[in-house]
C-alpha positions in Angstrom: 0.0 0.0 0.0 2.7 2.6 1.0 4.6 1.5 -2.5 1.3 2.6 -4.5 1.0 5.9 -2.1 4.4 6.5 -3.2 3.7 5.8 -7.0 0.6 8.0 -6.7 2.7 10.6 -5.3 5.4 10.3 -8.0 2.6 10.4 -10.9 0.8 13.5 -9.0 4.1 15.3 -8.9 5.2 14.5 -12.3 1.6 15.9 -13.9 2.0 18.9 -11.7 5.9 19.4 -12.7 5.1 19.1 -16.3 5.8 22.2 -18.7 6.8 23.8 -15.9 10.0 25.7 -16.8 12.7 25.4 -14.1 13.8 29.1 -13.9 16.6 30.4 -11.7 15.3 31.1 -7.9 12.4 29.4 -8.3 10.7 26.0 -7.4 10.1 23.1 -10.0 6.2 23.9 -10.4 3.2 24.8 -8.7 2.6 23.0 -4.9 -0.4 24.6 -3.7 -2.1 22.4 -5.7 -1.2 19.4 -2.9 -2.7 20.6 0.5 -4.6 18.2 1.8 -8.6 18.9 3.3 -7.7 21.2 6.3 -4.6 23.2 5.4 -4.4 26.4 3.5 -1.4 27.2 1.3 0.7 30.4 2.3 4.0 30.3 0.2 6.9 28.7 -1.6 10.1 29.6 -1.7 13.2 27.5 -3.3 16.4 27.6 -1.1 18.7 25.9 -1.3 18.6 23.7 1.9 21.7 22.5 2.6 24.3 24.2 1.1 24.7 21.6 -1.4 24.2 23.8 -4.4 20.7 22.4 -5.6 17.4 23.5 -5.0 14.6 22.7 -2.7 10.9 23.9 -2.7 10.1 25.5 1.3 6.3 25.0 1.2 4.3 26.8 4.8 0.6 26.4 5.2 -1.6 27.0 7.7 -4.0 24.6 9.6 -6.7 24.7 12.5 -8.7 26.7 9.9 -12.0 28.2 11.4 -15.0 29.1 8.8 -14.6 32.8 9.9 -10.8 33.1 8.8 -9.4 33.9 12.2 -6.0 34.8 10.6 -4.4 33.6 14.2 -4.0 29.9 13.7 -0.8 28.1 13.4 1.3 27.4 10.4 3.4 24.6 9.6 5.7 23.6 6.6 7.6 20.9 4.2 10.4 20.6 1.7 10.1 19.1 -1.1 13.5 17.9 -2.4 14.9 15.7 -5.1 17.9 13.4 -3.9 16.8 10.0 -4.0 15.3 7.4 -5.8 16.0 5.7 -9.3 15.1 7.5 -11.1 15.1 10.2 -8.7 11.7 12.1 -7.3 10.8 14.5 -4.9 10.1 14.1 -1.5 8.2 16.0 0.9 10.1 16.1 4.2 7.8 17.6 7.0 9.4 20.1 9.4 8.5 18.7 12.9 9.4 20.4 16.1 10.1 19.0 19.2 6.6 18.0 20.8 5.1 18.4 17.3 5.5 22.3 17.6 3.9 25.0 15.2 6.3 27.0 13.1 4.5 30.1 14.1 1.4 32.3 13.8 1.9 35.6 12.3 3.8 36.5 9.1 6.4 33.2 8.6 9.5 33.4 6.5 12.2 30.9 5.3 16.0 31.5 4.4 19.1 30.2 4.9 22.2 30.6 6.8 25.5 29.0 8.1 24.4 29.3 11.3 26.3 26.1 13.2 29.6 25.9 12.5 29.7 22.5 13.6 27.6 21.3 10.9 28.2 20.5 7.6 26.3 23.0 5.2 23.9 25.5 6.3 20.8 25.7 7.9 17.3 26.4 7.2 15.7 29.0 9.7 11.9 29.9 9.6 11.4 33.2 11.6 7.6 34.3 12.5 7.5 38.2 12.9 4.7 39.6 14.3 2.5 42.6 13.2 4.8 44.9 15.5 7.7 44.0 13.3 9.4 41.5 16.4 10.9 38.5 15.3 8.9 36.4 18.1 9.6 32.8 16.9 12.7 31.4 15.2 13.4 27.7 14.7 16.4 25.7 13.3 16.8 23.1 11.4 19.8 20.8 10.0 19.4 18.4 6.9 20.4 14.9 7.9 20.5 11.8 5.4 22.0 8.7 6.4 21.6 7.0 3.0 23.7 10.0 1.4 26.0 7.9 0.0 23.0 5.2 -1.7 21.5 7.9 -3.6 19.3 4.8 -6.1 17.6 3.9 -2.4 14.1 5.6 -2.1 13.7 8.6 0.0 12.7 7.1 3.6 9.8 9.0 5.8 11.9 7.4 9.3 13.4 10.8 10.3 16.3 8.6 11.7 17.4 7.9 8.0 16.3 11.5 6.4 15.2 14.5 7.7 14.9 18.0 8.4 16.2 17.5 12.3 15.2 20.4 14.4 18.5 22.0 15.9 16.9 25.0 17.8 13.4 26.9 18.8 13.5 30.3 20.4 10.1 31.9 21.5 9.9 35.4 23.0 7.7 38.5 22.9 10.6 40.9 22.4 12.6 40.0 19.6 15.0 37.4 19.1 18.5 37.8 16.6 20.3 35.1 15.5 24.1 35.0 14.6 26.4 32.0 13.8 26.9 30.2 16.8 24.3 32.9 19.0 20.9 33.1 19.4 20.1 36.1 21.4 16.2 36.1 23.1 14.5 39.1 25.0 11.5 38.4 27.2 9.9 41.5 28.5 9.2 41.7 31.8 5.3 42.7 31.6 5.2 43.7 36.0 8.3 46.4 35.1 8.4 50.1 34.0 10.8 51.5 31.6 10.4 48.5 29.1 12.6 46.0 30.8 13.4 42.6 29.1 15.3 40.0 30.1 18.4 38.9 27.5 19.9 35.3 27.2 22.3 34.5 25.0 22.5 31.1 23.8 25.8 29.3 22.0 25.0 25.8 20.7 26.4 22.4 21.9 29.8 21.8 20.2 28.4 24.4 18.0 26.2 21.5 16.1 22.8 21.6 18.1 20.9 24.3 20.7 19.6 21.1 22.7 20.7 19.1 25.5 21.9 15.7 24.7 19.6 13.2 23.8 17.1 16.3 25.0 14.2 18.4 23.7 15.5 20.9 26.3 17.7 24.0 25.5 21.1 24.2 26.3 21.1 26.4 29.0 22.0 29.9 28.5 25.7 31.3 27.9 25.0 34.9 29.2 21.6 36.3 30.9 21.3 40.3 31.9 18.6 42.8 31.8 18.5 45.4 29.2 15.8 48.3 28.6 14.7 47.7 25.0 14.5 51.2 24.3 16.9 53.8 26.2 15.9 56.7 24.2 18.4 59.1 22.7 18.7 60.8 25.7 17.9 58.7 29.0 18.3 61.5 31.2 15.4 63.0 30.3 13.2 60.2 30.7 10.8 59.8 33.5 12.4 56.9 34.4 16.0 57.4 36.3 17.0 54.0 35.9 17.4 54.2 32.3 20.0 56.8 32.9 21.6 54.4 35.3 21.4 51.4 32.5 22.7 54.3 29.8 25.9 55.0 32.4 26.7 51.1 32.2 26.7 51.0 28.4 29.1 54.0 27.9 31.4 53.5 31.4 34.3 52.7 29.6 33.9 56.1 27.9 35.5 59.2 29.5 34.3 61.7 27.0 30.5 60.1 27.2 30.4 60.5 31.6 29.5 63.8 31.6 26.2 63.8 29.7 25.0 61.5 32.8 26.7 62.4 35.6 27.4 65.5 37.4 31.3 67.1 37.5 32.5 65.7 40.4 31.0 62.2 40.3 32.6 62.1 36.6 35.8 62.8 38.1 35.3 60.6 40.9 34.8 57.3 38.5 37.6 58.4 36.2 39.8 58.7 39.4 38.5 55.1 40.6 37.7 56.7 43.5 34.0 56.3 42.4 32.8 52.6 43.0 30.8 51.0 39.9 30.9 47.6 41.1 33.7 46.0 39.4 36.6 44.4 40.8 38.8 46.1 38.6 39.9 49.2 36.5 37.4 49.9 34.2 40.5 49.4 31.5 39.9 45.8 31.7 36.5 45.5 31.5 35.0 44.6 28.6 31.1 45.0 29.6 28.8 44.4 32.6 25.9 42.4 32.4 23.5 43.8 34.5 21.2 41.0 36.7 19.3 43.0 39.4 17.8 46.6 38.7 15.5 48.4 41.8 14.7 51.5 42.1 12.2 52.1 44.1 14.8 53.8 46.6 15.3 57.5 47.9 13.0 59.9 47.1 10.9 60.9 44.2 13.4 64.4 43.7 16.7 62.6 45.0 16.1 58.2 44.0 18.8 55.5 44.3 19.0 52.8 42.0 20.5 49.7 43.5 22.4 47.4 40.3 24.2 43.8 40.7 25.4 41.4 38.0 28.4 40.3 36.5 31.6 42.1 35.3 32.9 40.4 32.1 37.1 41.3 31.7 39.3 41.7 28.4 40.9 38.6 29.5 37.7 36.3 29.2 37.1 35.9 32.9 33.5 36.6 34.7 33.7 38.4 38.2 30.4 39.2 40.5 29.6 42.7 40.4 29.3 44.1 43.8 25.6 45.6 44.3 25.8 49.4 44.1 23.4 52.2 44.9 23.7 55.0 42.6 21.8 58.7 43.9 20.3 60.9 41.3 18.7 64.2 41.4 16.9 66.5 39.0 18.8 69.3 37.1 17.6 71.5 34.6 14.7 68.7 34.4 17.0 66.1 33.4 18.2 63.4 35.5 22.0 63.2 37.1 24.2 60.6 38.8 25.6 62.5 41.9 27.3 59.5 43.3 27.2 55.8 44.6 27.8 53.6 47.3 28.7 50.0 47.9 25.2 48.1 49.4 
């Protein structure tokens, strides 16, 4: 029965691929023509998969459809490739998540990039951005075929022998960025003023996979700080005096950038060293601070404190706990200041 399924398949294809030009860029004929009852055909897209120099047809779709055309339902997806078989015919190789996962819900995208290192070729990424333009879903996947090398065999449908094997899936409302070898995710902290989100940064296993052996579980996170996802051109003159705190921490390596945030004499103070930041070490060998604990509901509403912790990351590669500091701030000329700071 499956042989006939396959035949069936093969003639389907063949009809549908028929006097279809193969034009650079593009995929070798129509496939909306093969959703099944239930889905609803978004896109396709040929990429070329692997890195392998040929081809592949990125099909999404959507399913879950409701009769009133809720546009919020998830979307899924499958490549159609041409490696195997004698004579050879095209496959459609689903892209499964761990736990049978969705692909997203908003406005899905394909491409390709080396993003693993430790993989042979590149990778096929499908982001989901959502109407506010945040990349709020990104997953990863890795072509894997065991029969590489008996090309005449049939394509198999046992994801042990050939598939699309999912390497990575990242979820977060406030945008997530991916690099080779990094996957940066902010999650906003929705209890928090001044638009806090939470940042972890995420290198893969022997740079080949972002889960835990023999896992559906993330590696765990490289780096973790917080981070205001807008700081605003100039955070002094935001309601909010911790931004101006979180500003100082981005520039404190910076002598010519202190005195746009801090008053004369604390400016002096930290350039001195006589001015504690919370580092264990000239600010000449630091090489940025991840902050991990923000309050400020300190002081007074004219004169607040902000209290920071974290870690201190050095030029040489070590890691050093930040001593928690409370910095004061006052109103001048409407804007805020750093007057000073003292160890907790």
């Amino acid at each position: 029965m499956r042989t006939l399924t396959r035949l069936a398949t093969m003639i389907l294809l063949s009809l549908i691929l028929a006097g279809c030009g193969t034009g650079q860029g593009k995929c070798n004929g129509d496939f909306s023509g093969l959703m099944p009852k239930g889905w609803s055909f978004i896109s396709q897209t040929a990429l070329d998969t692997d890195g392998k120099g040929q081809l592949q047809c990125v099909v999404l779709y959507r399913f879950d459809l409701t009769k009133d055309g809720k546009k919020i339902t998830p979307i899924g997806g499958v490549v159609y490739r041409q490696d195997h078989g004698k004579p050879r015919w095209i496959y459609p190789h689903p892209l499964k998540l761990p736990d049978d996962f969705y692909l997203g819900e908003h406005k899905v995208e394909p491409y390709v990039m080396e993003a693993l290192s430790g993989s042979e070729g590149s990778e096929l990424v499908i982001k989901d951005t959502d109407p506010n333009a945040v990349i709020v879903q990104l997953s990863l996947f890795s072509w894997r075929d065991n029969k590489k090398d008996q090309l005449d065999t049939e394509p198999s449908s046992n994801p042990d022998a050939m598939s699309y094997k999912a390497v990575g899936l990242f979820r977060a409302d406030g945008g997530i960025t991916v690099e080779k070898d990094k996957v940066t995710v902010l999650t906003r902290r929705k209890d928090a003023r001044s638009q806090l989100a939470d940042r972890k940064v995420y290198v893969p296993r022997e740079n080949k996979n972002y889960y835990k052996q023999n896992s559906n579980e993330l590696v765990d996170p490289a780096e973790t700080d917080i981070i205001s996802l807008v700081v605003g051109d100039d955070p002094t003159s935001s309601p909010y005096p911790e931004k101006t705190v979180m500003a100082l921490y981005d520039i404190i390596k910076d002598d010519n950038k202190l005195g746009g945030l801090m008053s004369e004499d604390a400016a002096k103070a930290l350039k001195e060293g006589k001015l504690p930041y919370g580092c264990p070490a000239p600010r000449d060998q630091l090489d940025r601070v991840l902050i991990q604990t923000l309050e400020w509901n300190r002081g007074t509403e004219a004169q607040p404190q902000v209290l920071v912790g974290g870690k201190c990351k050095l030029k040489d590669g070590s890691s050093k706990d930040m001593a928690t500091i409370v910095w004061q701030l006052e109103k001048v000329n409407s804007k805020w200041q750093i007057k000073g700071a003292t160890p907790q």
